[in-house]
mmCIF entry with sequence, helices, sheets and N, C-alpha, C, O atoms, coordinates in Angstrom:
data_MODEL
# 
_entry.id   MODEL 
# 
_entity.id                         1 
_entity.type                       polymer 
_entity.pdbx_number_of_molecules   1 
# 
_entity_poly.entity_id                      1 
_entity_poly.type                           'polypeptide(L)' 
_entity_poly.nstd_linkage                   no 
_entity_poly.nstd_monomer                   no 
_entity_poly.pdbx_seq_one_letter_code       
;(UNK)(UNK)(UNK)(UNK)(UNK)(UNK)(UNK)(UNK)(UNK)(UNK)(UNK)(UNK)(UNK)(UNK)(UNK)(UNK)
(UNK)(UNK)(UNK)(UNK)(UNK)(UNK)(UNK)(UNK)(UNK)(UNK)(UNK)(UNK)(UNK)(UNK)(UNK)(UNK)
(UNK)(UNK)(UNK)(UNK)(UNK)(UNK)(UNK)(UNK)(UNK)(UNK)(UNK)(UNK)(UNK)(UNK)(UNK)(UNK)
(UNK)(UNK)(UNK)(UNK)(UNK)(UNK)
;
_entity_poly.pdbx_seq_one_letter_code_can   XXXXXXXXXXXXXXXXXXXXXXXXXXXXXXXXXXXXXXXXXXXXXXXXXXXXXX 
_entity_poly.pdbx_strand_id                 A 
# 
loop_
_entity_poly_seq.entity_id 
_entity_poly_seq.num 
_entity_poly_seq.mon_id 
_entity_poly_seq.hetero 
1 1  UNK n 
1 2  UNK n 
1 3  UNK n 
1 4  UNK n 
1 5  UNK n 
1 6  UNK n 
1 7  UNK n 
1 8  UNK n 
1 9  UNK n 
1 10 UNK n 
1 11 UNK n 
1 12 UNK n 
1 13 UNK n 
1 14 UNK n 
1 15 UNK n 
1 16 UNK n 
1 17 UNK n 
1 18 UNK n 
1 19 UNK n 
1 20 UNK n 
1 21 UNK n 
1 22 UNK n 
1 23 UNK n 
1 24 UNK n 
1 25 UNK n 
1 26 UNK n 
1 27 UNK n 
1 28 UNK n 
1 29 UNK n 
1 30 UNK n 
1 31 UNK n 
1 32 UNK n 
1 33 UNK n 
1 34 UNK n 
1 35 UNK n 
1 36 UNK n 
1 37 UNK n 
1 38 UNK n 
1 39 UNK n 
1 40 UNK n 
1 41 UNK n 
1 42 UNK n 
1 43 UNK n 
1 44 UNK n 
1 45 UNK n 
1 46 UNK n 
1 47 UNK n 
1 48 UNK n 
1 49 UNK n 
1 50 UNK n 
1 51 UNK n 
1 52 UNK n 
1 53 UNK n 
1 54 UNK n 
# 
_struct_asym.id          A 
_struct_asym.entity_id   1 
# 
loop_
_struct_sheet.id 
_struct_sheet.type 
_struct_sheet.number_strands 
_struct_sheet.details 
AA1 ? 2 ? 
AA2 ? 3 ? 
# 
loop_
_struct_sheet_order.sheet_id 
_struct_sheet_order.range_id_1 
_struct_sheet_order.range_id_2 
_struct_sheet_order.offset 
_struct_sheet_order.sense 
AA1 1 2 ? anti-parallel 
AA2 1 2 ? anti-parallel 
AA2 2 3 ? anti-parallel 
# 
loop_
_struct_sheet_range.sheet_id 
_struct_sheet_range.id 
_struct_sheet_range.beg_label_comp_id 
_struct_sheet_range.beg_label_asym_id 
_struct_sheet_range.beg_label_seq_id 
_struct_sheet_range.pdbx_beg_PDB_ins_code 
_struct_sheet_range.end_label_comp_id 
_struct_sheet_range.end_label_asym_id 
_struct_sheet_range.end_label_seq_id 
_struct_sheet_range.pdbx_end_PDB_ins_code 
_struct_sheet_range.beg_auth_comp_id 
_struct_sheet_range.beg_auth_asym_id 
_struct_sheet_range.beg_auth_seq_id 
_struct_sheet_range.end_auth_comp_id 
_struct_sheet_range.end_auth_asym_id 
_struct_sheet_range.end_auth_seq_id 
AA1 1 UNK A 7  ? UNK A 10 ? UNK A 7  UNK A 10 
AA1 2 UNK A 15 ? UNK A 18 ? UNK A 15 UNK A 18 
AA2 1 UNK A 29 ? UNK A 30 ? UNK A 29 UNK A 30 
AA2 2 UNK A 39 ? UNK A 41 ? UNK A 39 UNK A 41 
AA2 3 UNK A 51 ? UNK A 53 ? UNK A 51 UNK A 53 
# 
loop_
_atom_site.group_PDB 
_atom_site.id 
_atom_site.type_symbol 
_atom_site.label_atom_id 
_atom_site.label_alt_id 
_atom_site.label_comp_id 
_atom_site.label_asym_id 
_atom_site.label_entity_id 
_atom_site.label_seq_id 
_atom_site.pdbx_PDB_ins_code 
_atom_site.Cartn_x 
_atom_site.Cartn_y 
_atom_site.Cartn_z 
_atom_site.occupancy 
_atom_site.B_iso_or_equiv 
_atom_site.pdbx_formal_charge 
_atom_site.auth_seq_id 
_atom_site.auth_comp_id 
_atom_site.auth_asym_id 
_atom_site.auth_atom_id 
_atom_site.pdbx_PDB_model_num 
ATOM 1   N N  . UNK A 1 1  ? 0.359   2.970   -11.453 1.00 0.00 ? 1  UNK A N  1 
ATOM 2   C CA . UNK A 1 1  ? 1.686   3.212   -10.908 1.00 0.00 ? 1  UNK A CA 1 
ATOM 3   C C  . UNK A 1 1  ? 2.623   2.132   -11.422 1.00 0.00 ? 1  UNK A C  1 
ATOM 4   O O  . UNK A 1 1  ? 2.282   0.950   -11.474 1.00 0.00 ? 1  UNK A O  1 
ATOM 5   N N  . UNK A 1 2  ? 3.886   2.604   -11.821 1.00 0.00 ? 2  UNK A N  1 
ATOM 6   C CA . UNK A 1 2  ? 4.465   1.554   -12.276 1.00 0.00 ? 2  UNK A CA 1 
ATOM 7   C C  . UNK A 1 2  ? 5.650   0.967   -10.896 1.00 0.00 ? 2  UNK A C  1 
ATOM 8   O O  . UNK A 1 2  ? 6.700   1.571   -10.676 1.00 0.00 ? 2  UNK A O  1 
ATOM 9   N N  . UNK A 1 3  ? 5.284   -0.088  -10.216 1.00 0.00 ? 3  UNK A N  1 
ATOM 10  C CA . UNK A 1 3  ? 5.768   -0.520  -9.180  1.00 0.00 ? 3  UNK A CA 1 
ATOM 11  C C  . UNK A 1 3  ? 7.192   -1.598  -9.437  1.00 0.00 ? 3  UNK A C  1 
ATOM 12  O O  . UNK A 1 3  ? 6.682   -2.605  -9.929  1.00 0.00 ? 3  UNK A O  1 
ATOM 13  N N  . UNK A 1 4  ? 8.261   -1.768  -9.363  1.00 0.00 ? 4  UNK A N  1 
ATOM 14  C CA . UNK A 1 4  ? 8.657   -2.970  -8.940  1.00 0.00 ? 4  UNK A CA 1 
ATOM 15  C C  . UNK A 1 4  ? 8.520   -4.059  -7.383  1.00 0.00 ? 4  UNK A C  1 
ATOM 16  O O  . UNK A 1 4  ? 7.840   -3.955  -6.362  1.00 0.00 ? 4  UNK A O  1 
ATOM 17  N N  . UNK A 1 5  ? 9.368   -4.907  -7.782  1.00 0.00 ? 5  UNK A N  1 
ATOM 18  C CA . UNK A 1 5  ? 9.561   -5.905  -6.509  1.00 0.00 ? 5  UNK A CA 1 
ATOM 19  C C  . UNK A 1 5  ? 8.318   -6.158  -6.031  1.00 0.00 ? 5  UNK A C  1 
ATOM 20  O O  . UNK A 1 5  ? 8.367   -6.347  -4.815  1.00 0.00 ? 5  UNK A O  1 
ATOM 21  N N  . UNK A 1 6  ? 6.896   -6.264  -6.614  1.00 0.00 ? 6  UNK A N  1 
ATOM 22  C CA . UNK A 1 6  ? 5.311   -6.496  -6.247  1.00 0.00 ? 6  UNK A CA 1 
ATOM 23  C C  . UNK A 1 6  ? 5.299   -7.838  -5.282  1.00 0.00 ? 6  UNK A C  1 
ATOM 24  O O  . UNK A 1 6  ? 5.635   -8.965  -5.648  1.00 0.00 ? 6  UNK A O  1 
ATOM 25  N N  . UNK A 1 7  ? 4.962   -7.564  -4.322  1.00 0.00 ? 7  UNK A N  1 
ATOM 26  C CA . UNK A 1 7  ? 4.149   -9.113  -3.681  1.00 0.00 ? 7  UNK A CA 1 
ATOM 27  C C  . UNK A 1 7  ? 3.227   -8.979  -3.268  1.00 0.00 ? 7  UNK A C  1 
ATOM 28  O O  . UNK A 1 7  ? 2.658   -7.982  -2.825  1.00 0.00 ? 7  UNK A O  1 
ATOM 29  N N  . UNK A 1 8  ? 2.873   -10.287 -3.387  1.00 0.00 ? 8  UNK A N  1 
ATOM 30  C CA . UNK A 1 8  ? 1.216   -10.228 -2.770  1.00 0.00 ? 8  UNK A CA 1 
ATOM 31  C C  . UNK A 1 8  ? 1.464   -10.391 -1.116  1.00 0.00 ? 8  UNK A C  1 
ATOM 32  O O  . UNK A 1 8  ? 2.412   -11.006 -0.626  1.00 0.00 ? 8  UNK A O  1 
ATOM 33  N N  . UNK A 1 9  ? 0.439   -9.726  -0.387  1.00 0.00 ? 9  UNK A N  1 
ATOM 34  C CA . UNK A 1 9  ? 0.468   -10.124 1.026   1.00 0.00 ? 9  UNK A CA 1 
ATOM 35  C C  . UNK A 1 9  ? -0.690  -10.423 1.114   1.00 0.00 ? 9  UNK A C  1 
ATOM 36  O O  . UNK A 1 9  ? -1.462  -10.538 0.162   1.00 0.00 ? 9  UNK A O  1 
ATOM 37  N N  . UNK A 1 10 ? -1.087  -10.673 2.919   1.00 0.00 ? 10 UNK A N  1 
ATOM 38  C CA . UNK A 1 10 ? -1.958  -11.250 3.517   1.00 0.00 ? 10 UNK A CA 1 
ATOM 39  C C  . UNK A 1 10 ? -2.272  -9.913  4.490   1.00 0.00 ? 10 UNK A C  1 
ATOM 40  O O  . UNK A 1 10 ? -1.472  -9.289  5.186   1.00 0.00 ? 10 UNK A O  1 
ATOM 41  N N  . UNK A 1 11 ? -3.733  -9.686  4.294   1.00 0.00 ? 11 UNK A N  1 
ATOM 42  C CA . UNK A 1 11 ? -3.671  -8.540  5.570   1.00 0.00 ? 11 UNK A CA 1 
ATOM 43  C C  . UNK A 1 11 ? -4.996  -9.027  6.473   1.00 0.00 ? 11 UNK A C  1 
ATOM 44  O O  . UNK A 1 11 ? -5.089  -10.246 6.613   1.00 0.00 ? 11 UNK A O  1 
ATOM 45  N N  . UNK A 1 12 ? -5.680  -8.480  6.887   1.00 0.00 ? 12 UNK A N  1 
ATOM 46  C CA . UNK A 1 12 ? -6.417  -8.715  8.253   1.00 0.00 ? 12 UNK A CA 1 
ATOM 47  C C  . UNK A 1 12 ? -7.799  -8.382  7.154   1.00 0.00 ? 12 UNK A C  1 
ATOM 48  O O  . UNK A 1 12 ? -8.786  -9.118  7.183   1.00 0.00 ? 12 UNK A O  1 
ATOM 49  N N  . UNK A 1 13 ? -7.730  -7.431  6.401   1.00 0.00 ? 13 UNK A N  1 
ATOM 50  C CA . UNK A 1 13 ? -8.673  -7.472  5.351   1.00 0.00 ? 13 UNK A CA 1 
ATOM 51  C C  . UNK A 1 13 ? -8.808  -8.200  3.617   1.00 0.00 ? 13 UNK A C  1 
ATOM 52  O O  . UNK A 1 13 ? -9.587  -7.943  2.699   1.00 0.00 ? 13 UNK A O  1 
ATOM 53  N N  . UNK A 1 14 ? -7.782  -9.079  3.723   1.00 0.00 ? 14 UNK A N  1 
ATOM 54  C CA . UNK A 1 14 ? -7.926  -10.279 2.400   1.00 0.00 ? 14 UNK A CA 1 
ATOM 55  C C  . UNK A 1 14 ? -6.372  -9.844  2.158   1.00 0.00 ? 14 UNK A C  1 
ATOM 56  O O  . UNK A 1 14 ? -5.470  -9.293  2.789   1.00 0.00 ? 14 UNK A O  1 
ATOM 57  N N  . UNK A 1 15 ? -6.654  -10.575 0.515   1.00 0.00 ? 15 UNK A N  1 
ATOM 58  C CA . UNK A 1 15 ? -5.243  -10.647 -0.102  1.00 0.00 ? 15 UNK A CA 1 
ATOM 59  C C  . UNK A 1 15 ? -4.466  -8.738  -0.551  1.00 0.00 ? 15 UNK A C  1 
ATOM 60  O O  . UNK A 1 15 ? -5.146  -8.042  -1.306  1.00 0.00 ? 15 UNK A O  1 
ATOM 61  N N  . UNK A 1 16 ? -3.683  -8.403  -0.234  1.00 0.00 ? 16 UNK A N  1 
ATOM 62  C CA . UNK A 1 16 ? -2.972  -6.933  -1.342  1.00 0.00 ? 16 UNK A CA 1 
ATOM 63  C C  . UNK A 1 16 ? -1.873  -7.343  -1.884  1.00 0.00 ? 16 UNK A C  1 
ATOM 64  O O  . UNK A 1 16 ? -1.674  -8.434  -2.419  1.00 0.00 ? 16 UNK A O  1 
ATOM 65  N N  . UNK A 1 17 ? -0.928  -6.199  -1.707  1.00 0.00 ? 17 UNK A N  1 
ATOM 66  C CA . UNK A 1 17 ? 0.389   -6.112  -2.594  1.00 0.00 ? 17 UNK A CA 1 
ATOM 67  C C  . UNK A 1 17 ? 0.777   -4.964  -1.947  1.00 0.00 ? 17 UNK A C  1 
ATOM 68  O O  . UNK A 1 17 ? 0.231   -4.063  -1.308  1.00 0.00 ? 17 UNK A O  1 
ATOM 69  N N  . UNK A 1 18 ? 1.760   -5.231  -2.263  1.00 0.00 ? 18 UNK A N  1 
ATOM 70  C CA . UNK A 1 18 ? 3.187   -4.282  -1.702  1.00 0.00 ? 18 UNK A CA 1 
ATOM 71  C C  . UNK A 1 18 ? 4.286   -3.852  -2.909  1.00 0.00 ? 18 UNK A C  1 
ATOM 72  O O  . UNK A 1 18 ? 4.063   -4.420  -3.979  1.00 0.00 ? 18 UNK A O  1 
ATOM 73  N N  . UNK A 1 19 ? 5.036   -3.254  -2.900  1.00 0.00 ? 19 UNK A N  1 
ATOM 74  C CA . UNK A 1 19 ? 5.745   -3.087  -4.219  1.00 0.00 ? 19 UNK A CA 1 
ATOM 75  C C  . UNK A 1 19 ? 6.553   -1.872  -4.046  1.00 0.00 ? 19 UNK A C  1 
ATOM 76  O O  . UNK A 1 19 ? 5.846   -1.125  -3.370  1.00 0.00 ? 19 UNK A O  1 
ATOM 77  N N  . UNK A 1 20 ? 7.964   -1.127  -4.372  1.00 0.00 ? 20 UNK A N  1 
ATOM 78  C CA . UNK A 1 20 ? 8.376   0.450   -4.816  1.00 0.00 ? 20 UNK A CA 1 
ATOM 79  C C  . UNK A 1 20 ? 8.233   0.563   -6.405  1.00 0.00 ? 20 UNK A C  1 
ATOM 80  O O  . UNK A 1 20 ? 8.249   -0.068  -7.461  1.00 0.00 ? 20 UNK A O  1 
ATOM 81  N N  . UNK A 1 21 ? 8.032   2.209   -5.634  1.00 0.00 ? 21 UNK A N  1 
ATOM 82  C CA . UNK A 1 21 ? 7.717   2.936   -7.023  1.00 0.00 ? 21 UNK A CA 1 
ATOM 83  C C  . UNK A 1 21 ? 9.873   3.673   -6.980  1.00 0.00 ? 21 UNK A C  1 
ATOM 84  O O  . UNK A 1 21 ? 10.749  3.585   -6.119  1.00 0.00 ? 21 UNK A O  1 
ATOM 85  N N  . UNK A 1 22 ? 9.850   4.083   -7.891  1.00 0.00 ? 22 UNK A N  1 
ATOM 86  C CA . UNK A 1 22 ? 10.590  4.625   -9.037  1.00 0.00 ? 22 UNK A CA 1 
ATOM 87  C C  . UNK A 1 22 ? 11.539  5.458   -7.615  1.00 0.00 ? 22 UNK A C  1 
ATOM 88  O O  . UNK A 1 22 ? 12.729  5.168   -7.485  1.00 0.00 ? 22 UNK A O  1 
ATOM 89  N N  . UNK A 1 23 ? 10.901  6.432   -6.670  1.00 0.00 ? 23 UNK A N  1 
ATOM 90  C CA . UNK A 1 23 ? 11.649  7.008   -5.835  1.00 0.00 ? 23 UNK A CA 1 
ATOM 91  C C  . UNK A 1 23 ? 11.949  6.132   -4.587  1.00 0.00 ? 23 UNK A C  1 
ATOM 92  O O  . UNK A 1 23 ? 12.350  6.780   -3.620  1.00 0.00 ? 23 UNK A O  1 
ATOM 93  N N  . UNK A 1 24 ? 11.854  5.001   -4.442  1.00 0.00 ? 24 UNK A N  1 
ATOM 94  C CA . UNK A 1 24 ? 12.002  4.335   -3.247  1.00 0.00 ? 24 UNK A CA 1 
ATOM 95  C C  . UNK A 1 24 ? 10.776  4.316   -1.886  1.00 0.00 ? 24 UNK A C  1 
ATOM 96  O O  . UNK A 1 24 ? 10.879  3.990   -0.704  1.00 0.00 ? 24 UNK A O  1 
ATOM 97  N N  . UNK A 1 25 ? 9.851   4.730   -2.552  1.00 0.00 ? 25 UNK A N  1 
ATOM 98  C CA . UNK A 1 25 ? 8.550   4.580   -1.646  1.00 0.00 ? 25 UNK A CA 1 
ATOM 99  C C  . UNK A 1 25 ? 8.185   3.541   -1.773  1.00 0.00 ? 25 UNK A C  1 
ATOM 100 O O  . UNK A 1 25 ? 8.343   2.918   -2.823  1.00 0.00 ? 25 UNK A O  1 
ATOM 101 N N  . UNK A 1 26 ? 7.435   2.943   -0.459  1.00 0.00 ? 26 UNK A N  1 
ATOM 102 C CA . UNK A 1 26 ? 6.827   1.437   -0.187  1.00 0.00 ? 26 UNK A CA 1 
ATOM 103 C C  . UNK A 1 26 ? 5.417   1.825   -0.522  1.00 0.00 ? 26 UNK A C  1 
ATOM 104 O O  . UNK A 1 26 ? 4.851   2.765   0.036   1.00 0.00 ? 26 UNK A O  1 
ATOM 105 N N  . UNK A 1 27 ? 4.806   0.999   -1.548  1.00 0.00 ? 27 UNK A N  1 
ATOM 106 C CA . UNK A 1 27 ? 3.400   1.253   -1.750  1.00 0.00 ? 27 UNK A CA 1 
ATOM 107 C C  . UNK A 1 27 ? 2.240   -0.080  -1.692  1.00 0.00 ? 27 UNK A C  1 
ATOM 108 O O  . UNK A 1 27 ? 1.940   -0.890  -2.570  1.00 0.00 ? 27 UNK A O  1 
ATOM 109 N N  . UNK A 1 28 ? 1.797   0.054   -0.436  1.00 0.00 ? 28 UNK A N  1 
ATOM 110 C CA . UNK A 1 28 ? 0.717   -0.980  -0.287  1.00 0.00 ? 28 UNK A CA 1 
ATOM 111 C C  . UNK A 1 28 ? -0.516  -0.888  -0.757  1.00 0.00 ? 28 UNK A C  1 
ATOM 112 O O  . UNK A 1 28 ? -0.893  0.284   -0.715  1.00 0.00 ? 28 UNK A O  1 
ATOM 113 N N  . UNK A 1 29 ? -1.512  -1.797  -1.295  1.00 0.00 ? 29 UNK A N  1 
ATOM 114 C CA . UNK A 1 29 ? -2.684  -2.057  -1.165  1.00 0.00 ? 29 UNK A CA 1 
ATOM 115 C C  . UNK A 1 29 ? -3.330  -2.733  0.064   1.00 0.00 ? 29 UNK A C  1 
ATOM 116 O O  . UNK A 1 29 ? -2.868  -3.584  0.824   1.00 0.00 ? 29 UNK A O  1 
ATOM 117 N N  . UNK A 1 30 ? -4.479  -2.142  0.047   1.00 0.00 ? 30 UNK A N  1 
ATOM 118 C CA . UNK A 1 30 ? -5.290  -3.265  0.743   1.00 0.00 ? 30 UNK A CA 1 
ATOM 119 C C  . UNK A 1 30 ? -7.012  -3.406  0.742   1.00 0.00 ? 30 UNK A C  1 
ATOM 120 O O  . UNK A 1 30 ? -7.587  -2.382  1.108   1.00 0.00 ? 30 UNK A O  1 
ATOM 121 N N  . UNK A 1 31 ? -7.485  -4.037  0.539   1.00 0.00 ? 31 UNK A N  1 
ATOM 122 C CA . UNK A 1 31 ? -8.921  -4.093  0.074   1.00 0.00 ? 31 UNK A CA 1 
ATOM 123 C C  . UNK A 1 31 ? -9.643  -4.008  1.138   1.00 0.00 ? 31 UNK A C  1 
ATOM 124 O O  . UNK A 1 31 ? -10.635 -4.733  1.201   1.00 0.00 ? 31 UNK A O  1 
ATOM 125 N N  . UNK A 1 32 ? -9.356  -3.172  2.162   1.00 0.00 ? 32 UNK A N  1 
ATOM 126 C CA . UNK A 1 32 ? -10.091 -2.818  3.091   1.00 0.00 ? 32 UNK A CA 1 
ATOM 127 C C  . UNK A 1 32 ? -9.548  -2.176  3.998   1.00 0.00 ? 32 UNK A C  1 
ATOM 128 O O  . UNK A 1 32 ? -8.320  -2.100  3.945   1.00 0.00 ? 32 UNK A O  1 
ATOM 129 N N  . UNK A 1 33 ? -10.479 -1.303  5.465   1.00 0.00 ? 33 UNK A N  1 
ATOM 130 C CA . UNK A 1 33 ? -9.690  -0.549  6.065   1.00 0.00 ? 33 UNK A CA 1 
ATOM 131 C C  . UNK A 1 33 ? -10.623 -0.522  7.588   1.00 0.00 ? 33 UNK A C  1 
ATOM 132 O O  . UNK A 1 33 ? -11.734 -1.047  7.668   1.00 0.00 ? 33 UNK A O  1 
ATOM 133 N N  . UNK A 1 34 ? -10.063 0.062   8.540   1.00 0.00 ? 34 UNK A N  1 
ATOM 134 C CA . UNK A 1 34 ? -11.012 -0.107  9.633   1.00 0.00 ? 34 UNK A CA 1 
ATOM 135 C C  . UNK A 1 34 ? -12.076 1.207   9.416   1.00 0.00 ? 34 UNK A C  1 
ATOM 136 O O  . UNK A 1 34 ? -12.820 1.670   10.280  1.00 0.00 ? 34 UNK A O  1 
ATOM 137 N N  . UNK A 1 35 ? -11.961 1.570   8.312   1.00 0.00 ? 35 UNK A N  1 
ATOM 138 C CA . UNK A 1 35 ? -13.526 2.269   7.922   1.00 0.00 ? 35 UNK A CA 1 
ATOM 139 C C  . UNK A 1 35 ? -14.028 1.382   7.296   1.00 0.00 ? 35 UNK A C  1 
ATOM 140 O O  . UNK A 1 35 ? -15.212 1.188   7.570   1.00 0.00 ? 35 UNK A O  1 
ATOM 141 N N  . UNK A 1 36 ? -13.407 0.483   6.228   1.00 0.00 ? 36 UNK A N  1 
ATOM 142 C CA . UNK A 1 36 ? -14.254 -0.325  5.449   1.00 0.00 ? 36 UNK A CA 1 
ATOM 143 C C  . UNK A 1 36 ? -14.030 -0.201  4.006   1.00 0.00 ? 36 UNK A C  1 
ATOM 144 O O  . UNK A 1 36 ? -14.638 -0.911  3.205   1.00 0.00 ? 36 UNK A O  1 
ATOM 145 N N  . UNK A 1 37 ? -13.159 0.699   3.647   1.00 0.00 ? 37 UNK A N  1 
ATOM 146 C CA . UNK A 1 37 ? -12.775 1.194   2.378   1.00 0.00 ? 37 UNK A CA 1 
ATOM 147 C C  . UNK A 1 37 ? -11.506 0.756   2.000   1.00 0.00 ? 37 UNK A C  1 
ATOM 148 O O  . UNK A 1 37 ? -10.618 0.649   2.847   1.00 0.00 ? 37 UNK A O  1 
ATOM 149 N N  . UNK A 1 38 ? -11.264 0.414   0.483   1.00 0.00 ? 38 UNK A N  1 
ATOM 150 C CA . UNK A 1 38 ? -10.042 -0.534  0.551   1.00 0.00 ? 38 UNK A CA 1 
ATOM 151 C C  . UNK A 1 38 ? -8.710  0.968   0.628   1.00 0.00 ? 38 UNK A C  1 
ATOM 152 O O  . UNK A 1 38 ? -9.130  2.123   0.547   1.00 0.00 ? 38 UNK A O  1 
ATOM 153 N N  . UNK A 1 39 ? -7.361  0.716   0.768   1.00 0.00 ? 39 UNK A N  1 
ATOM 154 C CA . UNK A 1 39 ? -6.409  1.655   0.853   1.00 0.00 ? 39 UNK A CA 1 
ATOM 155 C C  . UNK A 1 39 ? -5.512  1.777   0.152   1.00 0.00 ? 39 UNK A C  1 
ATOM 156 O O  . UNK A 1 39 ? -4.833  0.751   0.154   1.00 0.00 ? 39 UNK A O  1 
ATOM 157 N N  . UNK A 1 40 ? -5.128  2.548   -0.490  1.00 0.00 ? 40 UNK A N  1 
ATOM 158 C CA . UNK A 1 40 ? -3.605  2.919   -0.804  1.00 0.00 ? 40 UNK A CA 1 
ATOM 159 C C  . UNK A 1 40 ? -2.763  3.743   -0.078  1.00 0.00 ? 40 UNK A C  1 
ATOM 160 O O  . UNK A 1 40 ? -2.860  4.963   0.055   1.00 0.00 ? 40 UNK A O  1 
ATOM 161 N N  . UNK A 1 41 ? -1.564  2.665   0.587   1.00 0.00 ? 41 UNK A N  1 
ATOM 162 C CA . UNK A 1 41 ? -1.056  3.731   1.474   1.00 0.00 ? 41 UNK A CA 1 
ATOM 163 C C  . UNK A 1 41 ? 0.691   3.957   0.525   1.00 0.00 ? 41 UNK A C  1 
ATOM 164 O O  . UNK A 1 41 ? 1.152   3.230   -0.355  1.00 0.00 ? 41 UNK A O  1 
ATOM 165 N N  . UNK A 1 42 ? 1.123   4.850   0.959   1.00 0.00 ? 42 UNK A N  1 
ATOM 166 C CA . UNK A 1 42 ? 2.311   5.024   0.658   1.00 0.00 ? 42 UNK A CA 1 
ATOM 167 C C  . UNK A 1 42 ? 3.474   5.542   1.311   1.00 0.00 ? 42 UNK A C  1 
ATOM 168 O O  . UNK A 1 42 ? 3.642   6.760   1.252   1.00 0.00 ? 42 UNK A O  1 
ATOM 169 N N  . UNK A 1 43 ? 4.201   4.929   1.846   1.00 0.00 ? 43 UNK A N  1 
ATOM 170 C CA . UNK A 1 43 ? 5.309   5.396   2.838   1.00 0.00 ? 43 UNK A CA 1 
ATOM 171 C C  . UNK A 1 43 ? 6.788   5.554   2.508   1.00 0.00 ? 43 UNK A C  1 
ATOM 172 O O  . UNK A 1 43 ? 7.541   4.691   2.057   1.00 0.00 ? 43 UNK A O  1 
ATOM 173 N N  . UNK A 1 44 ? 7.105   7.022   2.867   1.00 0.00 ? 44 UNK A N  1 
ATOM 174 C CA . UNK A 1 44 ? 7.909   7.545   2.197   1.00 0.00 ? 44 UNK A CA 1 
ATOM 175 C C  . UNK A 1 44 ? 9.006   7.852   3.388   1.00 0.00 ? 44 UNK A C  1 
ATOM 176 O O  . UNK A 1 44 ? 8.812   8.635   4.318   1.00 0.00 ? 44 UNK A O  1 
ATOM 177 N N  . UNK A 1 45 ? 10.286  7.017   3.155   1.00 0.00 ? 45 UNK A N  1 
ATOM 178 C CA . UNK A 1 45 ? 11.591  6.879   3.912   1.00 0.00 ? 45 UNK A CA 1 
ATOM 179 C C  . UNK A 1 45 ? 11.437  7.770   4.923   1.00 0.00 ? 45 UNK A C  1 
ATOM 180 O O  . UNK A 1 45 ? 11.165  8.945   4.674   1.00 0.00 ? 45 UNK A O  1 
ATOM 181 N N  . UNK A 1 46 ? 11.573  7.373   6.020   1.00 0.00 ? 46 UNK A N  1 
ATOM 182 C CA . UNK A 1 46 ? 12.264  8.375   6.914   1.00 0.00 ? 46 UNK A CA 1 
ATOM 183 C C  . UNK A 1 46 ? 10.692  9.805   6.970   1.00 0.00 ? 46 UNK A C  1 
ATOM 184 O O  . UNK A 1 46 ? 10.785  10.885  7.554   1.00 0.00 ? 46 UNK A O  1 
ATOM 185 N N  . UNK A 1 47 ? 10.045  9.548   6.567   1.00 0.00 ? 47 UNK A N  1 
ATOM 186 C CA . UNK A 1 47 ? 8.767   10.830  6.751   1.00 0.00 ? 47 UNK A CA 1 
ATOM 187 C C  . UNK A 1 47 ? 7.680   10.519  7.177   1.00 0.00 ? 47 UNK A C  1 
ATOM 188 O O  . UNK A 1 47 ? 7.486   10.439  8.389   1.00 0.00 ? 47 UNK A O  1 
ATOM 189 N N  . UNK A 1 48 ? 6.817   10.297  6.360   1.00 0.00 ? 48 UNK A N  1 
ATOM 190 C CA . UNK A 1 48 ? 5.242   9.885   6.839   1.00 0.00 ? 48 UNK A CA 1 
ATOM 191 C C  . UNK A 1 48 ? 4.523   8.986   5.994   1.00 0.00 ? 48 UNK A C  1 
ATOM 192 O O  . UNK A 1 48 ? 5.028   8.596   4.942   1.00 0.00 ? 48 UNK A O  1 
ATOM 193 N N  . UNK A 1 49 ? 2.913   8.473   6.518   1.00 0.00 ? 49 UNK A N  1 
ATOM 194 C CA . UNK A 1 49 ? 2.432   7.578   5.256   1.00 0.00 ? 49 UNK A CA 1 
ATOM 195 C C  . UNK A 1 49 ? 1.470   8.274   5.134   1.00 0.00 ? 49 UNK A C  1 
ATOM 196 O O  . UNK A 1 49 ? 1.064   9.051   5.998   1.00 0.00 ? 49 UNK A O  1 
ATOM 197 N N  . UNK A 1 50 ? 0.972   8.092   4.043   1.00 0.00 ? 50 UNK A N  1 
ATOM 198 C CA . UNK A 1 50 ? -0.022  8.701   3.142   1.00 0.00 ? 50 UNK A CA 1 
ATOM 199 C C  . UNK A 1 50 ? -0.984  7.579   3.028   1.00 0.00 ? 50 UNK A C  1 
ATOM 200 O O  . UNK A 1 50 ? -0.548  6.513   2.594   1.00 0.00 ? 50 UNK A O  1 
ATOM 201 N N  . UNK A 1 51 ? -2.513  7.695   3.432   1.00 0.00 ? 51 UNK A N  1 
ATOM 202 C CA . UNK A 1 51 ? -3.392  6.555   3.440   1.00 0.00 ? 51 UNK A CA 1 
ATOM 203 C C  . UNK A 1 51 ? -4.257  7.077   2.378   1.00 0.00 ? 51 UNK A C  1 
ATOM 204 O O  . UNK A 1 51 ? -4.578  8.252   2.555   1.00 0.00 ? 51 UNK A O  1 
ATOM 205 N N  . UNK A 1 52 ? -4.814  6.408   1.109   1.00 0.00 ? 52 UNK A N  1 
ATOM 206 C CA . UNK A 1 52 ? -5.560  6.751   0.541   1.00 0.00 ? 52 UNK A CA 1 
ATOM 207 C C  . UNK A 1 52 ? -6.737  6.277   0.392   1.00 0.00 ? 52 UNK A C  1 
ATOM 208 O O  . UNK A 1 52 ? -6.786  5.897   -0.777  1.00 0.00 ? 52 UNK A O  1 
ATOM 209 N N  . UNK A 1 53 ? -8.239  5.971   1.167   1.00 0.00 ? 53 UNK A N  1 
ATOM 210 C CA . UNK A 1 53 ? -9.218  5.567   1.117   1.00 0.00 ? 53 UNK A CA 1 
ATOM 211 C C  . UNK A 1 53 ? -10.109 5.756   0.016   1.00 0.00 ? 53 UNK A C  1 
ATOM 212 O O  . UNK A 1 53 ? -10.376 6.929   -0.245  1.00 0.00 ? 53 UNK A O  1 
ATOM 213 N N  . UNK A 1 54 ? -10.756 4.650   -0.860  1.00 0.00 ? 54 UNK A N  1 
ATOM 214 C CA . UNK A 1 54 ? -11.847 5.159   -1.690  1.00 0.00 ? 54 UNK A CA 1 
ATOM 215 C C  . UNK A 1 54 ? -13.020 3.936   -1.853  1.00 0.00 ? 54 UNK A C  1 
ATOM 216 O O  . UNK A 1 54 ? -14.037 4.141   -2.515  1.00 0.00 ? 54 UNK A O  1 
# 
C-alpha cells in the first residue's frame, strides 16, 4: 500500500504504524490481536473499520 504521513506507534501488542492511503483512510498495523494474529485495520471516514487478521 502506498501510505503517507507513516508513524510508528505503540500498541498493547508491540511496535505498528499508522499512515493514509491515497483516499483519506486511516490504515493501522499491528502485530497482534486479541486472537493473536497480527492486523490490518482500515478505517474509513465517517463509516466503518475493516480488521484484517492473518
Amino acid at each position: 500500500m502506498d501510505l503517507e504521513d507513516v508513524k510508528d506507534i505503540n500498541t498493547k501488542y508491540g511496535p505498528g504504524k499508522v499512515g493514509k492511503d491515497s483516499d483519506g483512510n486511516t490504515v493501522i498495523y499491528r502485530p497482534g490481536s486479541s486472537e493473536g494474529s497480527p492486523t490490518l485495520e482500515i478505517q474509513l471516514p465517517g463509516r466503518w473499520k475493516i480488521k484484517i487478521r492473518y
